[in-house]
N, C-alpha and C positions, 0 to 999 in steps of 0.2 A: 715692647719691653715692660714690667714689671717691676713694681718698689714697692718697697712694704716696710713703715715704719710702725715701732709700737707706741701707742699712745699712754695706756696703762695696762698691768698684769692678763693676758687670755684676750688685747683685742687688738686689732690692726686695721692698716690700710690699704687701699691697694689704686693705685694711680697709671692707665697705659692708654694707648691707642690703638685699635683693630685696623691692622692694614692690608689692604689698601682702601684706601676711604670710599663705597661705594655705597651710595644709601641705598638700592635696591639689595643691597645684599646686608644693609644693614636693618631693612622693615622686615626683612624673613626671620631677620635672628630677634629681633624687640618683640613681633606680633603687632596686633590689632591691639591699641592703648599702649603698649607695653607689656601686657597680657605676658609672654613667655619672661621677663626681666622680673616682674610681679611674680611670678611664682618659683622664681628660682631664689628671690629676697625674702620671701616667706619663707619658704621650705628652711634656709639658715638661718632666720631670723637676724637678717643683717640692712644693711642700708644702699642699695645701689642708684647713681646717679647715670646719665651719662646726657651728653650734647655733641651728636652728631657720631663719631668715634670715637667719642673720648669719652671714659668709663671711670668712675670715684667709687672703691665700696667701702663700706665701713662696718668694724663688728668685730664678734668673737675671731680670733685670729685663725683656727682653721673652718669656718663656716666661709670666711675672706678669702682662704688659698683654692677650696675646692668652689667655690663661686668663679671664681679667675679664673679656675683649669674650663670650668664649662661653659663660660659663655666665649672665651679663645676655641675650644675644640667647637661648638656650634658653628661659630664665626667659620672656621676651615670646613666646615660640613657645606655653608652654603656655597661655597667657590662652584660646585659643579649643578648648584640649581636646586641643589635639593631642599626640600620644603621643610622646616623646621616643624615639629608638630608639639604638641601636650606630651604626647604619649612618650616620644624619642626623651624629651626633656625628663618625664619621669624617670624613664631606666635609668638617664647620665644620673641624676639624684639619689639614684639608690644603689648605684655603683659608688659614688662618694660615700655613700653612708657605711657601706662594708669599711673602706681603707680609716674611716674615722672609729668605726668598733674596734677595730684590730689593732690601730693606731693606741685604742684605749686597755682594751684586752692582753696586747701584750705588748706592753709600754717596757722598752729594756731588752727583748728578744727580738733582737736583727736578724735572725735564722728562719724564723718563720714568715713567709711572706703567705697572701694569698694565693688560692691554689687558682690552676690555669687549665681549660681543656682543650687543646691544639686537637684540629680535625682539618682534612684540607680543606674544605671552604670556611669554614668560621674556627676563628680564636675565641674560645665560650669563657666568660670569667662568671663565674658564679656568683646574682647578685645577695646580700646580705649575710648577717654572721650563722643562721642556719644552713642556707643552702650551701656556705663553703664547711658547715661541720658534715652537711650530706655526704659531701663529697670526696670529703677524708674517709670518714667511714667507709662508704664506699670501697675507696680504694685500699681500706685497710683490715676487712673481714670475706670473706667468701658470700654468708648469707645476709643480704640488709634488706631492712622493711622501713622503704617511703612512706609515713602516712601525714595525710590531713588536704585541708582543703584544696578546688579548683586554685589553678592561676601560682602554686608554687614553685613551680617548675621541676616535681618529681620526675617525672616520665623521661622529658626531654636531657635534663641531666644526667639520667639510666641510661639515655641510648646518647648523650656522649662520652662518657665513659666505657662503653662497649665499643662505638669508634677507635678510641684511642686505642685500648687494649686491643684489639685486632688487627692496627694498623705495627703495633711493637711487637707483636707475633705473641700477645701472650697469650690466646685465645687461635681458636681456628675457625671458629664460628661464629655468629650471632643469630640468637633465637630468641623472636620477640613474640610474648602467648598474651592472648586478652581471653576472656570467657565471654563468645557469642550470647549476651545475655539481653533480651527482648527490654526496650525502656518504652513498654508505650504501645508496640506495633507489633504485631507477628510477622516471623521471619517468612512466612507461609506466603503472606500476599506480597512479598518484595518479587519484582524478574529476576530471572535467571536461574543459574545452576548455583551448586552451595558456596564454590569460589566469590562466587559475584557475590552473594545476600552477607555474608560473613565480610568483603572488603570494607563494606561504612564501618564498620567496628576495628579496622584495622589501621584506618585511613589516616589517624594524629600521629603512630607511628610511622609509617611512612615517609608523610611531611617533616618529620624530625631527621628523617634520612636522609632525605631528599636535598635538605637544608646543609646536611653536616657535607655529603661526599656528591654530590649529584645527581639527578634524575639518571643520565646512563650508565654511571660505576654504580647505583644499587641495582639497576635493569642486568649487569653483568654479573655482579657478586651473589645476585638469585637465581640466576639461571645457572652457577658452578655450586648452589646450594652453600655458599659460602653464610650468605644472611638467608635466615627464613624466619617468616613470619606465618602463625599458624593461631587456629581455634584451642582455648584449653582442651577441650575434647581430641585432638590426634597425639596428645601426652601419654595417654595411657600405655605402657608396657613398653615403654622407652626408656634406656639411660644416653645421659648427656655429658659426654666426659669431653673436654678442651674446650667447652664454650660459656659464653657471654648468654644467660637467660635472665628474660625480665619479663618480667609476669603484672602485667598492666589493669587496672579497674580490678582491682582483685577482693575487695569489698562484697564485690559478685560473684565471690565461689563460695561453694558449700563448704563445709569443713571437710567431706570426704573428696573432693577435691581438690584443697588444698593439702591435705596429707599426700595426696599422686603427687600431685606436682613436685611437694616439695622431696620425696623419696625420689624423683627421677635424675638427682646429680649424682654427676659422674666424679673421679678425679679432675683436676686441673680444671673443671668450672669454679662461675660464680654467679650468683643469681642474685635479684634485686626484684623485689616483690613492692609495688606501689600501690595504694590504693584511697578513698575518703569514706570512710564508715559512715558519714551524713549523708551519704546520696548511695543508699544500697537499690539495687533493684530488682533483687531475686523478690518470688511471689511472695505473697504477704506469711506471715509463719515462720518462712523459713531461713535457718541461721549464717550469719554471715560466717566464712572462714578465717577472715582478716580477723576480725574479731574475735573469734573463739583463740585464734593461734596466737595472739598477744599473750596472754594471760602463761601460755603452756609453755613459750621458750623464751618468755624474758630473762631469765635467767641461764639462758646455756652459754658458754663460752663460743667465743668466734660468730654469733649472730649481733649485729649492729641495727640499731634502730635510732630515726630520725623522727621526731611528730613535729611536724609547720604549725603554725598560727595561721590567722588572719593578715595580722601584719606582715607574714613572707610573703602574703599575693603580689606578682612582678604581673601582674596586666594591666590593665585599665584601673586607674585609681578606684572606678565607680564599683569594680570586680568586691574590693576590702570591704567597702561599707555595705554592697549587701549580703556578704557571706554575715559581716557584723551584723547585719538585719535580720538576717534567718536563723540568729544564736539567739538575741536575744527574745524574738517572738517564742522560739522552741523552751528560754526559760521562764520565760513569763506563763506558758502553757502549762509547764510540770510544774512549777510555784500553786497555779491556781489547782490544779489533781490534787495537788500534796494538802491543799489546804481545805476541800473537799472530804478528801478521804481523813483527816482527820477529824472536821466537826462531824463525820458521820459515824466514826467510830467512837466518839465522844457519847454522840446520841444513844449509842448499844449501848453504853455503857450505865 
């Protein structure tokens, strides 16, 4: 049970016991020192106590409510053994952080809740207040462009949004395209036939499938051509009418490339184009398409576009700071060119 008295304006209490009193089930949810307790009282910047089951917080009044929600829902996590990690504690944190934006954002609008993506095996909530604008969009234009960094969960939120839609018959297909683009290795000395060399490039989509409806219902829904997942190269001289296309690492098409692609919808599609302009990997020279096609349809009607931060990274905390590492060296670098090319044009002059 839970009680929550206020002390003065925006702070509260919060007073209960974790039952049933079981200290091996209470050292998975505390950690090593306390360690998980510790980083759930940082993150809110509030005050937690506890002696044995019994748990005191203290602090801003809703940093106290969603502290309370996650160390109760940890607490029922451990009932079956399960190991409480960093990583888990992070998501519940940044799942709280969404209902606290939205709590703020739209203070007075009861109508709006956060959005929900139901797939038979997972109920996906989209963590933070951009990935749920994603998702609106998304759902609310035909053509949208994911962009920005690893770890924001573009992709996987594309293909559960194409779950869904397939599963309410709004769609009849799903077609998931990446462009087979070399990072490093020639496709040349990989084994096999081109099916095989081209699967590692296909392989995160999959695993998001795999996750959503099963290793056997995507093993069956491919072989009725229902999902197909393909090289940007077998796009050409196709139209795609009634399906779900998402056009993955797309940073890595050329511009005449992405003009195919995006020319090959049909009626009744919708397409979701994701990609991270920081990490291109087409040969040196040559122009990204993500890139160049910003500039050319931000402005057209019924195209929706979403750009993440650093701060949307939902992986490993460590993921944010060095995406933050690789901006700031990248500006510290064009700072020092800039400053370069100007005493040297100085010097001409």
């Amino acid at each position: 049970m839970t009680t929550a008295s206020a002390e003065k304006p925006h702070t509260a209490q919060a007073d209960f016991y974790l039952e049933p009193d079981d200290p091996r089930r209470l050292s998975n949810l505390c950690g090593d020192l306390d360690s998980h307790i510790k980083q759930i009282a940082t993150h809110f910047n509030i005050r937690i106590f506890n002696r044995g089951n019994h748990f005191k917080l203290a602090g801003e009044a809703q940093g106290v409510d969603h502290a309370t929600q996650i160390i109760q829902r940890l607490y029922r996590e451990t009932h079956n053994g399960t190991e409480i990690r960093k990583d888990l504690i992070h998501l519940l944190l940044q799942e709280a952080d969404i209902e606290i934006a939205y709590q703020k954002d739209h203070a007075g609008d009861e109508g709006k809740k956060p959005v929900v993506i139901r797939t038979p095996k997972l109920i996906i909530k989209p963590r933070g207040p951009n990935q749920q604008k994603y998702v609106r969009t998304i759902q609310s234009n035909d053509v949208n462009f994911g962009i920005g960094p690893a770890g924001t969960g573009k992709t996987y939120l594309a293909v559960a949004c194409a779950v869904e839609a397939l599963l309410r018959d709004d769609v009849q297909k799903i077609l998931l395209v990446r462009p087979a683009v070399e990072a490093g290795e020639k496709l040349g000395f990989l084994p096999g036939d081109l099916a095989q060399k081209i699967d590692p490039y296909l392989r995160p989509l999959y695993d998001a499938l795999h996750d959503m409806l099963g290793y056997e219902q995507v093993v069956k829904l491919q072989e009725r051509n229902v999902i197909e997942i393909a090289p940007l190269a077998y796009m050409r001289g196709r139209t795609l009418s009634n399906a779900y296309v998402i056009l993955d690492e797309s940073q890595n098409t050329t511009p005449e490339q992405m003009k195919m692609f995006l020319t090959r919808i049909g009626f009744g599609s919708k397409a979701v184009i994701t990609g991270d302009i920081t990490q291109i990997d087409l040969p040196r020279g040559a122009r990204s398409g993500l890139g160049h096609i910003l500039n050319i349809l931000k402005d057209v009607e019924g195209i929706g576009f979403t750009h993440f931060a650093n701060k949307d990274v939902v992986r490993h905390p460590l993921v944010q700071k060095i995406v933050d590492a690789y901006d700031a060296h990248d500006a510290e670098v064009a700072a020092r060119k800039a400053a370069k090319d100007a005493a040297e044009g100085a010097n001409d002059d």
